[in-house]
Every structure is written in C-alpha cells, then in structure tokens.
SEBA-418185 format. One record per residue (C-alpha): residue in one letter; x negated, y negated, z. Coordinates in steps of 0.02 Angstrom, whole numbers, padded with zeros to 5 digits, always signed. Each point is the difference from the previous one (the first is absolute). Layout:
% SEBA-418185
AXYZ ...
//
This chain:
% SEBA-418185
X+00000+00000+00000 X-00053-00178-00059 X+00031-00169-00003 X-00107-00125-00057 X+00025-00190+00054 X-00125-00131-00068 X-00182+00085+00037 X+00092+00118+00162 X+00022+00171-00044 X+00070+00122+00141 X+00061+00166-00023 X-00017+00142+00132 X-00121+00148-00023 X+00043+00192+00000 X-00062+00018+00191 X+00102-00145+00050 X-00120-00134-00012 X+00046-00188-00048 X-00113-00033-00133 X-00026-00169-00048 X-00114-00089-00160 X-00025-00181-00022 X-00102-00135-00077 X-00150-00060+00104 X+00080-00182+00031 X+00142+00067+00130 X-00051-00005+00162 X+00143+00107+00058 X+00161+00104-00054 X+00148-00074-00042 X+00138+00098-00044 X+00189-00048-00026 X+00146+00089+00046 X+00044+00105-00124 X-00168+00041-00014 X+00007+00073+00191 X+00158+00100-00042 X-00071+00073-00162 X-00142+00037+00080 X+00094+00127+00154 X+00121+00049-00117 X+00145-00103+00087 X+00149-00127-00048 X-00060-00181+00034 X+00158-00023+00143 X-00112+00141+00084 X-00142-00125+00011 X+00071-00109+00050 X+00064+00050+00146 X-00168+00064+00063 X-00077-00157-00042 X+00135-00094+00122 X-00021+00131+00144 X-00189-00034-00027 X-00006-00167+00055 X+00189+00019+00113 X-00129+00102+00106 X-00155-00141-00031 X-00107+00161-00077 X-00070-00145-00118 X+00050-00171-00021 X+00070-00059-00179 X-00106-00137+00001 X-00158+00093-00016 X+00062+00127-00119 X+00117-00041-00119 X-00060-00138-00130 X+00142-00086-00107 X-00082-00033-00175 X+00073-00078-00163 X+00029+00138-00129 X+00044-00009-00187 X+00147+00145-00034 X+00077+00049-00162 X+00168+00006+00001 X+00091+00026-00138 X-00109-00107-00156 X-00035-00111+00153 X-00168-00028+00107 X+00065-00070+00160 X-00112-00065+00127 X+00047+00077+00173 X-00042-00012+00161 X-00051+00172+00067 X-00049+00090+00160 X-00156+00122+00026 X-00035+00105+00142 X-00176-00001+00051 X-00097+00167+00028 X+00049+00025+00179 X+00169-00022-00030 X-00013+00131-00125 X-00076+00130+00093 X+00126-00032+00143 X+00162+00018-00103 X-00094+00171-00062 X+00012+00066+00167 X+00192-00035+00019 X+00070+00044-00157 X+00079+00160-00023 X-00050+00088-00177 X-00118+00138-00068 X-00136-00124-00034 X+00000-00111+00151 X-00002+00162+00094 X-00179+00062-00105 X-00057-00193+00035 X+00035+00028+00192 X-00092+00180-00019 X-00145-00080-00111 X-00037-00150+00126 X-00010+00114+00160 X-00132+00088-00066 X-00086-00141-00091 X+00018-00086+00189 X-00052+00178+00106 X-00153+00011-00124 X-00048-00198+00016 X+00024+00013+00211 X-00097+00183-00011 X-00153-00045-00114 X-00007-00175+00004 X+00038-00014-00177 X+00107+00057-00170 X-00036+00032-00160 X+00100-00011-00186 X-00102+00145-00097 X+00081-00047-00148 X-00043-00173+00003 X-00172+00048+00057 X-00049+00084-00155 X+00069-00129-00093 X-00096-00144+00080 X-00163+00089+00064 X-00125-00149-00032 X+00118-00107+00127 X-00013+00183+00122 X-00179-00043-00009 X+00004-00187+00036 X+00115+00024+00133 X-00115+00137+00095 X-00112-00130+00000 X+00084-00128+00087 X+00060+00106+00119 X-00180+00045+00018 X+00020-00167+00125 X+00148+00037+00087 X-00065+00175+00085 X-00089-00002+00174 X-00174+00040+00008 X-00040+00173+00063 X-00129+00137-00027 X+00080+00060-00164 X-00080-00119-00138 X+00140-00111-00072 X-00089-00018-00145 X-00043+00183-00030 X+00182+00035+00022 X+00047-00103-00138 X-00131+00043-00122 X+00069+00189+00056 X+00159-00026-00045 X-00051-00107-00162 X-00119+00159-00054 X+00147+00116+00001 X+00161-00102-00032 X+00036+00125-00139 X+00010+00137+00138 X+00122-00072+00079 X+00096-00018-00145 X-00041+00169-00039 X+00057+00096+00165 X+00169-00104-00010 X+00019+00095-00190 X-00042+00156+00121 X+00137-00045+00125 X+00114-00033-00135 X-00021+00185-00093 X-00022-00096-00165 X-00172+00071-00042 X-00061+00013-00183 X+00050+00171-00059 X-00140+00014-00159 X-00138-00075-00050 X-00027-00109-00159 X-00168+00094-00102 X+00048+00109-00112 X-00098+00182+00048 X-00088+00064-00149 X-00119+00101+00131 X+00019+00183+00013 X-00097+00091+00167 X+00014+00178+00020 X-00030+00124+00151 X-00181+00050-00053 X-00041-00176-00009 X+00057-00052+00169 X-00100+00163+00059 X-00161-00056-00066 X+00045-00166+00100 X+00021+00067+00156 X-00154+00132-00026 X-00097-00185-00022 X+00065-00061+00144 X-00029+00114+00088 X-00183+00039-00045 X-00022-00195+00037 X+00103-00005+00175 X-00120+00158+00061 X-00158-00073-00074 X+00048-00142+00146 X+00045+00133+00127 X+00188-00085-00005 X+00077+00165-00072 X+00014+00182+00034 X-00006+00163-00115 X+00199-00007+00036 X+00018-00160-00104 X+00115+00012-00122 X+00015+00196-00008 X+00186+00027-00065 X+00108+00098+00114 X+00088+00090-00126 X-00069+00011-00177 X+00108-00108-00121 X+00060-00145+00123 X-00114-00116-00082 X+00059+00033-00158 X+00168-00015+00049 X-00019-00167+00051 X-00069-00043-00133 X+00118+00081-00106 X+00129-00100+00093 X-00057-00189-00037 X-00031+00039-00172 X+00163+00091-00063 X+00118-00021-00129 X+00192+00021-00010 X+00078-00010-00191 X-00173-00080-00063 X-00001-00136+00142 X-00139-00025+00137 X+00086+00018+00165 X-00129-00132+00048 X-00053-00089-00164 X-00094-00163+00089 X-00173+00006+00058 X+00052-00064+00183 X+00131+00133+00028 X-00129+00133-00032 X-00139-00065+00107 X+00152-00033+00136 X+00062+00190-00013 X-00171+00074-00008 X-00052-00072+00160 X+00151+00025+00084 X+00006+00197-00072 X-00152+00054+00053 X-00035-00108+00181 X+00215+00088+00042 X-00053+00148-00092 X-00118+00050+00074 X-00064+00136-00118 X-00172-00018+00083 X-00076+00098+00187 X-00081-00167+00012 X-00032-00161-00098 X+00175-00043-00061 X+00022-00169+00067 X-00184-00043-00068 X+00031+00088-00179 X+00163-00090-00009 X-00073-00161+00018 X-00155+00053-00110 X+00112+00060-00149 X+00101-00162-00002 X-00138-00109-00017 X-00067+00107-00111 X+00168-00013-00125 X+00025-00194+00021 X-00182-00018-00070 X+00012+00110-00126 X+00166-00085-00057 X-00106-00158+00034 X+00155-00082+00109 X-00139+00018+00157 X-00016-00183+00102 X-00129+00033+00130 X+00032-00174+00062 X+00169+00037+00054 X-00028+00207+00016 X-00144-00045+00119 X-00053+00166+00120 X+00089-00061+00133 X+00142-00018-00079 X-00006+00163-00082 X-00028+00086+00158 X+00155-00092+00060 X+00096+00064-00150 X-00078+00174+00028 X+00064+00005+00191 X+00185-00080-00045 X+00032+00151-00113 X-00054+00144+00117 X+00105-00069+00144 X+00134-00025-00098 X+00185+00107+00007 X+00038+00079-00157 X+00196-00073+00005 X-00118-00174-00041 X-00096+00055-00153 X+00084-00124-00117 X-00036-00120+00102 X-00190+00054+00032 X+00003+00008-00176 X+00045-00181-00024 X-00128-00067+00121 X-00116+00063-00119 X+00066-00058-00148 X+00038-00171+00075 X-00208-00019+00032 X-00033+00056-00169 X+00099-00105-00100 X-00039-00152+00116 X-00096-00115-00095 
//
C-alpha cells in the first residue's frame, strides 16, 4: 500500500513496519489524514476519533503535532488551494497503536520488537536499507567511533573489524534467511575420476608422512569402491544432464561427500579439504585471498559437524563463498 504526497511516500512493509521515503529537505513526516487511514487500512471517521481521544487524554498536544499547510487539490478540472492538516510522526505512531485493523495490528507487533531490540542491544538495524546505503554504514561507524566509552576493547579495532567483514554480516543474515545460492555460475567442462582422486590422496599422503603429520591408516578405504562412488555421485548424469553441471556445485559436493562419507579409516576430513582445493584450481575458480587456510579449515570443520537434515544448506555456504566476488 502507497500513497505518495509531494516528496512523502509511506506505505507499510510485509512485517508491519511503517516505511517512509522522502526528499532530503524535510526535516520531519508529515502525513494527512487520509494518508493515516490508508496507511492502517481504516475509514478516515476511524481516525479521527483516535486522533480526538489522543489529545481528550493530553497523550500529545495538537499544537506540536499537527501542522495546517496550504494545499493545491484537483477537483473536478479545478486546482483549488486548500488549507490542510498533517499529523506529525508521533501522532502517527500513536493512532497505530489504537486503531483496530490487520495492519495496525502487524505495526503494533513490528514496533515492540523494533523497541525490545533497541532497549536490549542498544541499537536497531534496517538490513535492507543497509545494503542499499553501505558507504553511509561506513561513515556512520565512524562517528559513532566518538560516541562509545573508552574501555580495554580498541574502539578503533572494532570498527575496522566490523568494516573488514561487513559482507559477513550480510552474508550470515542470507544464512538466517535460508535463501542461499543453490548453483554456481562456471560452466564445468572438468571431468575427475576415482583413480585420479586416488593418486591424490596416495600424494598426500606420502607428503603428510614425510612430515610425520600422517599415519599408514591415511586414507585407506574402508570398503573398496566408496571412493568411487562418490565420485560417481558428483559427476552423474540423468537423461544427458549433469546432476551438478557448475564448477562450484562439484567442489561443494565433493568436499562435503567425502569429509560425511567418510570412506576413509583416517584422513577424510583432510582429503576432503585437499580434493576441493585441488578441483577449484584445476577449474581455475581458486581465490586464495578469500579461500585463505584458515578459512578453509573453518569450512572443513563446518561440514563435519554438521546434521545431515542441513546439507542444502551446508551446501549453500559453500557456494555462497565461491561465487562471492
């Protein structure tokens, strides 16, 4: 629901929110009353009558929140200039938590938790709005660089922390919200087999005991064909289509098969990880400045401690690093 007066436009988001855009030179929001009563869903009589109760009970005073302002109308062929009254912001807000309809009733739900999260943490924030403006995120973290107490926790470094990896927290709200990629976006032209993962874990493995990091139970299959199987798996067809025809989503199953599959005695997390890399560079999608060690250990670890009922969503994680630029 919209409605758009001069530079104001309101309308009311899905969780209940009252959204509001306007032009830089209004220093507040003005809104008139049929604006109010489109905005809850309601007859304008309805508004009224809160509005009177409002300041019957001295809630607010009319003087300091409703402005009377000359209007041009149409009506009929005719512009008409008008004398008009808007309701200020917290008159607004107030008649939302009187009114009786569906959407003054997801307003009331939306602003008690936008208020229990501000009184909790000190602070809210409008994701959407945050991804859309992120160089003002940034200025803003600096100024309120001044307004935190000193303590033994660096202001500064916590800034420059949460500047380093805004993108995270963009990313783990994408995680919260289950809308992780599903595929990735290179085309796989790349074709491993069993044998050849083999001779990458026998290389491995020949490396890891040369550093006395690995036993002779590295990487010895449990049951003969498991590998393959796996294998077999990422790379299969159904009616002359890959089951996973992107580069990403076959480095993301092929980790994720063999560190849950465990076809190894010993070495499966470490081959997992190995193989992956391994695949991304031969398919030459590998970043090592954003696949660093640490992170790939990370990765590694998320995957062996996850439940199998998340897979997808494992899955997605992993796609969601690879295809971030």
């Amino acid at each position: 629901m919209e409605k758009e007066s001069k530079q104001i436009m309101v309308y009311q988001a899905q969780n209940g929110a009252v959204e509001v855009q306007l032009d830089a030179v209004n220093e507040t929001i003005l809104l008139t009353q049929m604006q109010v009563a489109q905005l809850f869903n309601v007859q304008k009589g309805a508004i009224s009558k809160h509005v009177k109760n409002i300041f019957t009970t001295r809630e607010l005073e009319r003087e300091s929140t409703v402005s009377v302002l000359e209007t041009v109308q149409t009506e009929g062929t005719r512009k008409i200039l008008r004398k008009v009254e808007y309701y200020n912001l917290d008159l607004v807000l107030s008649i939302g938590y009187r009114v009786n309809s569906i959407n003054a009733t997801r307003f009331r739900q939306w602003a008690t938790k936008t208020l229990k999260q501000h009184i909790i943490k000190g602070y809210t924030l409008n994701r959407r709005i945050l991804e859309k403006n992120y160089n003002t995120f940034l200025k803003v973290l600096n100024e309120v660089q001044e307004l935190l107490p000193e303590s033994q926790i660096s202001t500064q470094n916590t800034l420059e922390l949460i500047k380093t990896f805004a993108s995270t927290w963009l990313s783990l709200d994408t995680y919260d919200k289950d809308s992780l990629p599903k595929s990735g976006k290179i085309k796989s032209v790349f074709e491993l087999t069993a044998s050849q993962v083999s001779k990458l874990i026998v290389n491995l493995k020949e490396e890891l005991i040369g550093d006395k990091e690995a036993g002779l139970l590295f990487g010895r299959e449990k049951e003969e064909g498991r590998l393959t199987g796996i294998v077999r798996t990422v790379f299969q067809t159904f009616n002359g289509k890959e089951l996973y025809p992107t580069a990403e989503e076959k480095a993301a199953n092929l980790l994720y098969l063999i560190v849950k599959g465990h076809p190894f005695v010993d070495g499966n997390k470490r081959s997992g990880a190995f193989v992956f890399v391994w695949f991304l560079k031969k398919t030459n999608i590998l970043n090592t400045q954003k696949l660093t060690p640490e992170a790939l250990t990370a990765l590694t670890i998320l995957v062996s401690e996850s439940t199998p009922k998340d897979r997808d969503r494992t899955i997605g994680l992993i796609l969601m690093l690879l295809r971030t630029k």
